[in-house]
C-alpha positions as CSV (number, residue, x, y, z in Angstrom):
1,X,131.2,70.8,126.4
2,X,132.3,73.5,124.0
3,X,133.5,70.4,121.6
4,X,130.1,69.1,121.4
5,X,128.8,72.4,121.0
6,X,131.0,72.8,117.9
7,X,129.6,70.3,116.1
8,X,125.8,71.2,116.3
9,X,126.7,74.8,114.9
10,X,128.7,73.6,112.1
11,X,125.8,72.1,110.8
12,X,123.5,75.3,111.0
13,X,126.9,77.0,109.7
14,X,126.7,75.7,106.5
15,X,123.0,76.5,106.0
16,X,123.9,80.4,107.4
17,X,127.0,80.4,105.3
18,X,125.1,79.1,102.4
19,X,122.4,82.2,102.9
20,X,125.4,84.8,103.3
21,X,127.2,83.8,100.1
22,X,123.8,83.9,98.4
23,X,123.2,87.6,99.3
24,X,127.6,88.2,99.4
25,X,127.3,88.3,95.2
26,X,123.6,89.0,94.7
27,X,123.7,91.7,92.2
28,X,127.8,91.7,91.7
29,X,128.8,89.6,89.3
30,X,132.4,90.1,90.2
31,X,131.6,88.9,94.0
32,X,133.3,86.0,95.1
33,X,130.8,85.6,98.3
34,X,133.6,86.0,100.5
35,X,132.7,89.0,101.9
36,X,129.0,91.7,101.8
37,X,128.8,94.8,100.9
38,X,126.4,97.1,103.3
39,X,123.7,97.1,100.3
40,X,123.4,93.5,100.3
41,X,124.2,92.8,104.0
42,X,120.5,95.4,104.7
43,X,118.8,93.3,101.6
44,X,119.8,90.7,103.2
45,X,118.4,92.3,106.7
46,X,115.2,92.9,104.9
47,X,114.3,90.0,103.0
48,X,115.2,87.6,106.0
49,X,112.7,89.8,108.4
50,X,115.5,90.4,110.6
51,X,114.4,94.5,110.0
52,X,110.7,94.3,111.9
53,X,110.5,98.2,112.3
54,X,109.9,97.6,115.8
55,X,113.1,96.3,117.3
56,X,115.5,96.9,114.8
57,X,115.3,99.2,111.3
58,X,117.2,100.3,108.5
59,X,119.3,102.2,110.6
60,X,120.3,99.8,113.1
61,X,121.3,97.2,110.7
62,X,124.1,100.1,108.8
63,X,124.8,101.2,112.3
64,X,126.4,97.7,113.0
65,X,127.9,97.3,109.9
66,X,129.5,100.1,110.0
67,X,130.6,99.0,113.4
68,X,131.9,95.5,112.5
69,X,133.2,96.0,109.3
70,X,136.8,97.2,109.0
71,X,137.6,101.1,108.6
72,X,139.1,101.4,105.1
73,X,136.9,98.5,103.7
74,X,133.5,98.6,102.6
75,X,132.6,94.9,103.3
76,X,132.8,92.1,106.0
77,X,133.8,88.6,105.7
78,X,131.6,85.6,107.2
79,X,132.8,85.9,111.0
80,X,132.1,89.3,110.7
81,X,128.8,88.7,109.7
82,X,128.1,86.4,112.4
83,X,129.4,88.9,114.9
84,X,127.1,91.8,112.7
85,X,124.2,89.3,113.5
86,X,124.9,88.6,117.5
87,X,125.0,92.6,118.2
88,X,121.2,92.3,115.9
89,X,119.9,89.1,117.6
90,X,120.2,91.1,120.9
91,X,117.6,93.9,120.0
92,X,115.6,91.8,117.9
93,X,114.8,88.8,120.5
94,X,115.0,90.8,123.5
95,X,114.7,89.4,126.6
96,X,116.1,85.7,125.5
97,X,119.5,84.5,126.4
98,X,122.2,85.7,123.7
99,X,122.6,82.3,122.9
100,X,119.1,82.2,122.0
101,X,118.6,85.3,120.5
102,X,121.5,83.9,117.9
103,X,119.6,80.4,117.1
104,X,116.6,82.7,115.9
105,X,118.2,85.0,114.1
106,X,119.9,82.3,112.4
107,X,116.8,80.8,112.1
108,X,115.4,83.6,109.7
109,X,118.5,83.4,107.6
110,X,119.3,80.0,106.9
111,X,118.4,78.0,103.8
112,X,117.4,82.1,102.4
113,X,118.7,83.8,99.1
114,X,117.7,87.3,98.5
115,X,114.4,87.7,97.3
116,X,114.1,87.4,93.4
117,X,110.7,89.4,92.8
118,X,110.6,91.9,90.4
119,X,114.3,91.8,89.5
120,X,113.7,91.1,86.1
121,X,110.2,89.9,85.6
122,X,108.1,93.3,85.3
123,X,105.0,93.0,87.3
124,X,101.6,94.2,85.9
125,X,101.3,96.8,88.7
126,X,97.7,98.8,88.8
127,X,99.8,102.3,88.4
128,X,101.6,101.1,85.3
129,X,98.8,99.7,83.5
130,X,96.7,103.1,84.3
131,X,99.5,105.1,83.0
132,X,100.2,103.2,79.5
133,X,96.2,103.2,78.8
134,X,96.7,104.6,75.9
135,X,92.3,104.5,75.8
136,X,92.7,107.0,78.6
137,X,94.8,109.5,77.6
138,X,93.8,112.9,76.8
139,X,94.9,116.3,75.0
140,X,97.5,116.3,72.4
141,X,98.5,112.7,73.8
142,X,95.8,110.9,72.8
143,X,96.2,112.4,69.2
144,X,99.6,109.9,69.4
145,X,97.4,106.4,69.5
146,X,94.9,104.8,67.2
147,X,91.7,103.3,68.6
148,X,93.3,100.0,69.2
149,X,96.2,101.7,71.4
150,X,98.8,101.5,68.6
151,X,101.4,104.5,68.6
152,X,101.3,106.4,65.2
153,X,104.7,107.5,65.3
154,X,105.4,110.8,63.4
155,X,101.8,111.4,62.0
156,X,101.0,111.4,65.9
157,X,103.8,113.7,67.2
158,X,104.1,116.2,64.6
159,X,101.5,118.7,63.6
160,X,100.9,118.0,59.6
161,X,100.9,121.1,58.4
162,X,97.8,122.3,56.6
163,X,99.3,124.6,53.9
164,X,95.7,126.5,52.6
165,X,96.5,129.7,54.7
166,X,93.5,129.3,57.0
167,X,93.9,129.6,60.9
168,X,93.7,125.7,62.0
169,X,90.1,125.0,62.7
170,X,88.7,127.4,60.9
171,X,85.3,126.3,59.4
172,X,84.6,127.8,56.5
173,X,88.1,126.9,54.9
174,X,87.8,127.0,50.9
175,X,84.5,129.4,50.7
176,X,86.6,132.5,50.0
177,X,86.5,132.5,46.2
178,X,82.7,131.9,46.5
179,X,82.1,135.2,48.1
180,X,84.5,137.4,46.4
181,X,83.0,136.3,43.3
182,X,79.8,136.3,44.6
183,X,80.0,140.4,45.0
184,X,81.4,141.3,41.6
């Protein structure tokens, strides 16, 4: 039976294979997608919903790797991974055969690639848009902006210096001849 049984995996393999190349060179553009490095193979944890916070975490997941992956290198090759992902399936399927447990994890992996949001689109988050309001700043910042949120470059960062020898703000700048004259 182990022949027949060879055959149904090789299919799923490909699919699993497919997904571990996918996150093997996400980010590296050097990687061939022979082998993971821990970052991806927990992005890779993560985006897949193999981390649930329940049964296994963060931790877990660098705890195997660290486990299955050689002692001088820093990644692990395919059959490591599937090994990486049998010691996983058994805390996060608990109580189903290990054979089972395996189908679903593969389940959540195949077909995947890691999840694209926000790697380069930027995303009109409520806290950015808040903090480059330029309408709501205050103090010496909002002295930067014109009414229509435009930066005003230097004028707007640099005090212009008011040469006529009064204290800034003072209100009766210009009136001094008047009176001295005024008390000949």
């Amino acid at each position: 039976t182990s022949n027949a049984h060879e055959k149904v995996t090789s299919g799923e393999v490909s699919a699993l294979e497919e997904a571990f190349r996918k996150f093997a060179v996400h980010g590296d553009t050097r990687a061939t997608g022979k082998e993971m490095h821990g970052k991806n193979w927990s992005e890779l944890c993560k985006d897949c919903h193999i981390i649930d916070g329940k049964n296994v975490t963060t931790t877990d997941v660098d705890i195997v790797f660290s486990k299955i992956k050689g002692k001088s290198v820093r990644t692990i090759t395919f059959e490591q991974f599937k090994e990486a992902l049998q010691e996983l399936s058994k805390k996060r399927f608990k109580g189903k055969s290990d054979e089972e447990a395996l189908q679903e994890i593969y389940k959540l992996i195949e077909g995947k690639g890691p999840d694209l949001t926000g790697v380069t689109k930027t995303v009109a988050s409520p806290t950015v848009s808040r903090l480059t309001d330029t309408s709501k700043f205050t103090g010496s910042h909002k002295e930067r902006f014109d009414a229509s949120g435009k930066g005003k470059g230097k004028a707007g960062r640099e005090d212009l210096v008011d040469n006529s020898g009064y204290v800034s703000g003072y209100k009766h700048a210009g009136t001094y001849d008047h009176k001295v004259q005024g008390n000949k």
